[in-house]
C-alpha positions, -999 to 999 in steps of 0.1 A, spaced: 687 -240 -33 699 -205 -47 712 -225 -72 685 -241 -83 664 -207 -86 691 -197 -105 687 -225 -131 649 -219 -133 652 -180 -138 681 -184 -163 652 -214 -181 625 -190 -184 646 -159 -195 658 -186 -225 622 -199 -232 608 -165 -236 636 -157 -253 634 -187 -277 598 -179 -279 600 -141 -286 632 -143 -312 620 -173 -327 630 -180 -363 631 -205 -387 660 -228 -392 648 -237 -422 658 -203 -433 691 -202 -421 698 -238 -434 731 -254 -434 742 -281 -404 751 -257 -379 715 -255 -375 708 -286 -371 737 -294 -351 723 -262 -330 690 -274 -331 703 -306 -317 722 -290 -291 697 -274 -276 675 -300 -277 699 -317 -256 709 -292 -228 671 -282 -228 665 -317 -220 689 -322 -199 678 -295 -178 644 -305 -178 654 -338 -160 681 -316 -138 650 -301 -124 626 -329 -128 651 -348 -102 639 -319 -76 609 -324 -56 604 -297 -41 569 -288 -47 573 -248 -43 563 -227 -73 585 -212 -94 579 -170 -93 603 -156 -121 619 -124 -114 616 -92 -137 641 -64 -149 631 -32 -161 640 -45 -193 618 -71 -199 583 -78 -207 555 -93 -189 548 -127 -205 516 -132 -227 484 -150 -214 480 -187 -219 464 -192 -251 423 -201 -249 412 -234 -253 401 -244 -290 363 -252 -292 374 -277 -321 400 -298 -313 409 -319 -346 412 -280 -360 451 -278 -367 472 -252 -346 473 -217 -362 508 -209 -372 526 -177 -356 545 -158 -380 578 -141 -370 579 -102 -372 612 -110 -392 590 -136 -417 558 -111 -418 582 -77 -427 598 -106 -452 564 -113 -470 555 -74 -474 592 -69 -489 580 -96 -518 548 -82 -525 550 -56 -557 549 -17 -547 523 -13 -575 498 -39 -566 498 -25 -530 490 10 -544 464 1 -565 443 -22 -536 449 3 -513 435 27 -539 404 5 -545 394 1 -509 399 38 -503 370 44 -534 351 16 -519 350 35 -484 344 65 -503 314 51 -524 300 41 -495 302 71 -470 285 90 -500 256 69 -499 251 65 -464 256 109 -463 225 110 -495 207 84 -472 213 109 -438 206 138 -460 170 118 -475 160 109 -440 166 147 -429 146 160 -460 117 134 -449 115 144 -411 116 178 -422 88 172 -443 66 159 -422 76 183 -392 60 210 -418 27 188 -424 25 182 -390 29 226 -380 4 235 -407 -26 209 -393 -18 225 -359 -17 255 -368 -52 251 -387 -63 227 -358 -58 259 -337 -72 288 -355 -104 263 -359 -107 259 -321 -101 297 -316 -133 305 -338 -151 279 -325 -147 294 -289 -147 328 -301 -183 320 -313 -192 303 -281 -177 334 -263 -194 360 -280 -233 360 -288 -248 350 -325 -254 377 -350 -287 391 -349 -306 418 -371 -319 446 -347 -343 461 -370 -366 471 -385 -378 444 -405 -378 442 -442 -405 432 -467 -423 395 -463 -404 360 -478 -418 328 -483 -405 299 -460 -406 263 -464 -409 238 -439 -401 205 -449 -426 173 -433 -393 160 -406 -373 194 -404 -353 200 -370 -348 236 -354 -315 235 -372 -326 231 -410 -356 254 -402 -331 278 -389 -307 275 -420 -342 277 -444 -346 310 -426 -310 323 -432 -307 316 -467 -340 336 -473 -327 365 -455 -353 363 -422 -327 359 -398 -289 370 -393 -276 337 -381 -287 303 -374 -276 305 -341 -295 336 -330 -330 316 -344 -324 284 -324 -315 300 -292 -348 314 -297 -367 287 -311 -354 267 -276 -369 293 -253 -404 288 -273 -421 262 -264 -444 266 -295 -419 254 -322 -431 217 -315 -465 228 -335 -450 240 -364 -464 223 -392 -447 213 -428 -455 244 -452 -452 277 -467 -449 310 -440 -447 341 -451 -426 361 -424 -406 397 -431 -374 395 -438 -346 411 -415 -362 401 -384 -345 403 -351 -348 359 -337 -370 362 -313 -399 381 -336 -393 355 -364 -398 326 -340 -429 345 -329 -439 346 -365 -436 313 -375 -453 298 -345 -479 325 -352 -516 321 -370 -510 344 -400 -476 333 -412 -494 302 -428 -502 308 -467 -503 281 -495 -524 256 -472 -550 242 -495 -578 219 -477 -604 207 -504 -633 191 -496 -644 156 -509 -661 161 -540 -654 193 -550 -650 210 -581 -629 229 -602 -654 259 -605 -682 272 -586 -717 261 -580 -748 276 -573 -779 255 -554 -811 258 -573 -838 281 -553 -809 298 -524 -785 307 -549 -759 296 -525 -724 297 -536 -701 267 -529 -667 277 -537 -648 256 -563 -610 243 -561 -597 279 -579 -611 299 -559 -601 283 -525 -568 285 -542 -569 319 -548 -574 328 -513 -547 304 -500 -524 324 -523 -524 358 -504 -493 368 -490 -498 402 -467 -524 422 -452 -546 459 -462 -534 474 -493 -498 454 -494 -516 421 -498 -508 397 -529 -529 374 -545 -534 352 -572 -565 356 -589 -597 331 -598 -597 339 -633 -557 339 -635 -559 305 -622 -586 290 -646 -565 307 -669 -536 285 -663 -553 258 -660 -564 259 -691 -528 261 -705 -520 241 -735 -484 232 -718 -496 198 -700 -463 191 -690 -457 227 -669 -487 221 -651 -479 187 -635 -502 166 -652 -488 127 -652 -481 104 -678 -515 84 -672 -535 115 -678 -523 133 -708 -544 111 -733 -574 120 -711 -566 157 -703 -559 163 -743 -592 148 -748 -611 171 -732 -638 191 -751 -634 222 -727 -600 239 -717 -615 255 -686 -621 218 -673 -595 194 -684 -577 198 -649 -605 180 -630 -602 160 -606 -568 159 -612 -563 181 -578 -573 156 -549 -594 160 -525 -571 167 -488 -547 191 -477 -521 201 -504 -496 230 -497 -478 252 -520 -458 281 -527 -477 313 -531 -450 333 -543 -448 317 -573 -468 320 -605 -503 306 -612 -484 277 -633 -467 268 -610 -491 272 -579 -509 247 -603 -481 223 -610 -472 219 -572 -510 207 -565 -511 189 -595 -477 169 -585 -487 161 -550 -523 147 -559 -508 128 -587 -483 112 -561 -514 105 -534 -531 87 -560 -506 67 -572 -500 57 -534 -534 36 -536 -520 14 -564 -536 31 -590 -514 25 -618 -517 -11 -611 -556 -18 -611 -581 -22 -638 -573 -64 -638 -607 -67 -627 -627 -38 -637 -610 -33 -673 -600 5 -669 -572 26 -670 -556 45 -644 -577 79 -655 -610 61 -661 -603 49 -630 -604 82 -619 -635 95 -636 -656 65 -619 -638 78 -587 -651 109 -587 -686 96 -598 -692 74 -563 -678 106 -544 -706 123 -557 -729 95 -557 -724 74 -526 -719 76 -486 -685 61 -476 -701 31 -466 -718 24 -497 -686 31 -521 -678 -2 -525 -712 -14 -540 -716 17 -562 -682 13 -577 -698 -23 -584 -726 -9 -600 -708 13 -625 -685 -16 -637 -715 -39 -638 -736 -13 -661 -702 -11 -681 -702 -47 -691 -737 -51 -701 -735 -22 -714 -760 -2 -700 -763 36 -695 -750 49 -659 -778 77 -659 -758 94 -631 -780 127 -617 -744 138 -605 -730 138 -645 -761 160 -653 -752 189 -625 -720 186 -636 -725 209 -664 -756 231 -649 -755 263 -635 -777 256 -608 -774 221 -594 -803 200 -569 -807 160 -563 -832 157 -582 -826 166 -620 -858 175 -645 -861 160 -676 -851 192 -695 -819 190 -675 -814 152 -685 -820 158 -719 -791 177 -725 -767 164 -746 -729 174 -730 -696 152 -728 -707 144 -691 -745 137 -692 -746 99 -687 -785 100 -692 -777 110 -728 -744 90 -734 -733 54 -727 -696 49 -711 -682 69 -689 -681 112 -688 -654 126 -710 -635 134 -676 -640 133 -638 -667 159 -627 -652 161 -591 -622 157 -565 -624 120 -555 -611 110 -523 -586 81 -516 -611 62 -504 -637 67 -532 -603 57 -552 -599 24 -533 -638 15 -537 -633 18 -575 -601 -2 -572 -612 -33 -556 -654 -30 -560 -672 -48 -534 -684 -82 -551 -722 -81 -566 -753 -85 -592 -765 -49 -584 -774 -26 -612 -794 1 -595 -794 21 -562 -818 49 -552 -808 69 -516 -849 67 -501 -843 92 -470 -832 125 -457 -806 101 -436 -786 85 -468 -801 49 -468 -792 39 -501 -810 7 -515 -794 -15 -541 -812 -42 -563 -806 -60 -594 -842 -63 -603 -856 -25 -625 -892 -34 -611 -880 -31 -574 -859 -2 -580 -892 17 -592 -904 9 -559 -871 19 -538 -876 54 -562 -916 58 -548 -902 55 -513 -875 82 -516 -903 105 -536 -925 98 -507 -898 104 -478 -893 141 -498 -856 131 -508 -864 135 -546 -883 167 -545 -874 190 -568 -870 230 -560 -881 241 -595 
């Protein structure tokens, strides 16, 4: 038995020897390696079947010296097995090959991969070093919106913190303020800041919300000092006197005054009602605008800087008195405007806005039916506000296109007062006899312009006249009834009934 281990360690020892040391014989040449080769092919195999005779089953366990070394792992499997066996170069064969290879060659590939590596590292540091150049750029965007992010949010609470600016007094002289139809506490507040009324927008609103008032503030001009401490601003402007520049004309009202014949009664005309909208003030620091510096503008040659439209300017040029040629061009209604301004432009703001409401009723696209233009339109306008009650507009506007297309003279009493002094119903027939560019008793056609403020509906009547034959109408009582009739015999008698119910009774 101790001699077989003895075999089997003295195998092993020549295996991993063989295995190790292994060279080839091919390099050596010459028989006595074959013969060698031979030989130990034939003592291997003989010992092979030596130790193939012994069965015994127990497992070999070689023994180590301190001078050997451990045996290598069992080579892994091959996932391919048709792939042919990797051949194992000797350490003698390997240090062989690099003795054959030229000195030169090696320098120079070593060379090559060494610039290779360092091309490479120097990109990959610019790349490091761009990446680095990038983070710290946005690191600095990134401080300075934080930093601005921050400063914001400090003012913000700073202003929150501490109370609005506000004047304290006293106040200064008076400034016009707008207030636009739709305007919120805030715009109102800003309105009143720019103008100088008020320190700060925030001061005016906390005091607009403890004044249950501002919800009646209506669009306008106010005229409220300058410098004034919140709460006495709000005061102001929810106030009765801070309202100037509100103009409320009448239906059928003219430029100038009139008198009534027999009272002498005064009924104020459009300037004048303007001038007194245009004071600003009270006692001896009051400013107005003057009638006669208003008729004076209006009687400007410069169409164009008082507002008058497009549609108009043939008419308005046309007209044989200066003093006149803005009639009925300011609408009956409430118009607002700024009384700080000059008469011009006092004039031009009106002017605008009644141009506007007109055009709102579809002016500029009747006269289909009747055959006029936008401003004879208005001139027959003005002649049923003067003529008719609002419920008989629409046949009266019928009645002037109907005496147009015959033609036949209007003979309008209104067209005669128009130019009088003293005006009444009933005209005389010195008064009708008067040849002027408005008397349709001595004319045919329409008057040379509109002889009063028509209102939109008077507007809409002439617009779209109420289908008819009528030619004539005659109001027969103190109550209005107006009578209309195509026949001239039975309008004779509608004219005996008003004589007789006092309605044409003359105060001369």
């Amino acid at each position: 038995m101790t001699d077989r281990w003895a075999r089997a360690e003295e195998r092993y020892r020549q295996r991993e020897a063989d295995r190790r040391y292994r060279r080839d014989d091919r390099a050596w040449g010459g028989q006595n390696s074959r013969d060698t080769r031979g030989k130990t092919n034939r003592v291997v195999g003989r010992e092979q079947d030596d130790w193939d005779d012994y069965e015994d089953d127990t497992t070999v366990i070689p023994r180590y010296t301190d001078d050997m070394e451990p045996p290598e792992p069992a080579p892994r499997p091959r996932a391919d097995a048709e792939r042919p066996p990797r051949k194992r170069v000797g350490r003698r064969e390997a240090a062989r090959h690099e003795d054959d290879e030229p000195e030169e060659g090696s320098r120079r590939s070593r060379s090559a991969q060494r610039g290779k590596r360092s091309r490479a590292a120097s990109r990959k540091a610019q790349e490091r070093k761009r990446r680095r150049r990038t983070m710290w750029l946005f690191a600095g965007v990134f401080v300075l919106l934080f930093a601005g992010a921050a400063v914001f949010a400090g003012m913000k609470l700073i202003e929150k913190l501490g109370p609005p600016e506000d004047f304290a007094g006293p106040v200064g002289p008076l400034v016009v303020v707008q207030v636009h139809d739709g305007d919120t506490s805030q715009q109102i507040a800003a309105s009143m800041k720019e103008k100088g009324v008020v320190a700060s927008t925030g001061a005016f609103i906390e005091a607009a919300v403890r004044n249950t008032n501002m919800n009646s503030v209506q669009p306008g001009f106010y005229a409220i000092p300058s410098r004034s401490p919140a709460v006495q601003a709000v005061s102001a402007l929810t106030g009765k006197q801070a309202r100037v520049g509100n103009l409320v004309i009448p239906e059928g009202r003219l430029l100038h005054d009139q008198f009534e014949v027999g009272s002498g009664r005064r009924t104020d005309g459009i300037y004048r009602m303007m001038a007194e909208a245009s004071c600003i003030g009270t006692g001896t620091n009051q400013k107005c605008a003057t009638y006669e510096e208003l008729q004076a503008a209006g009687s400007s040659v410069d169409l164009a800087a008082l507002g008058v439209p497009a549609w108009a300017v043939q008419g308005v040029q046309n007209c044989p008195d200066r003093t006149r040629q803005l009639e009925g061009l300011i609408a009956a209604g409430t118009l607002d405007f700024d009384p700080s301004g000059t008469p011009e432009q006092m004039l031009r703001q009106v002017v605008t806005a009644s141009a506007k409401a007109y055009e709102s009723t579809g002016l500029l696209q009747s006269g289909g039916e009747t055959k006029l233009t936008p401003y004879q339109t208005l001139i027959a306008a003005s002649l049923v506000e003067r003529e008719a009650k609002p419920q008989d507009m629409g046949k009266v506007a019928r009645v002037i296109v109907n005496r147009l297309r015959v033609p036949q003279m209007l003979q309008f009493d209104s067209t005669v007062n128009y130019a009088l002094d003293r005006t009444e119903v009933q005209t005389t027939d010195a008064d009708r006899a008067q040849e002027t560019p408005w008397n349709t008793y001595a004319m045919s056609g329409l008057p040379a312009t509109p002889i009063a403020a028509p209102s939109l509906n008077a507007l809409r009547a002439m617009e779209n006249p109420e289908p008819g034959p009528w030619l004539y109408f005659v109001t027969v009582d103190k109550q209005g009834t107006t009578l209309f009739t195509d026949d001239y015999n039975q309008h004779q008698r509608y004219i005996r009934q008003a004589q007789a119910s006092g309605i044409l009774d003359s105060g001369r």
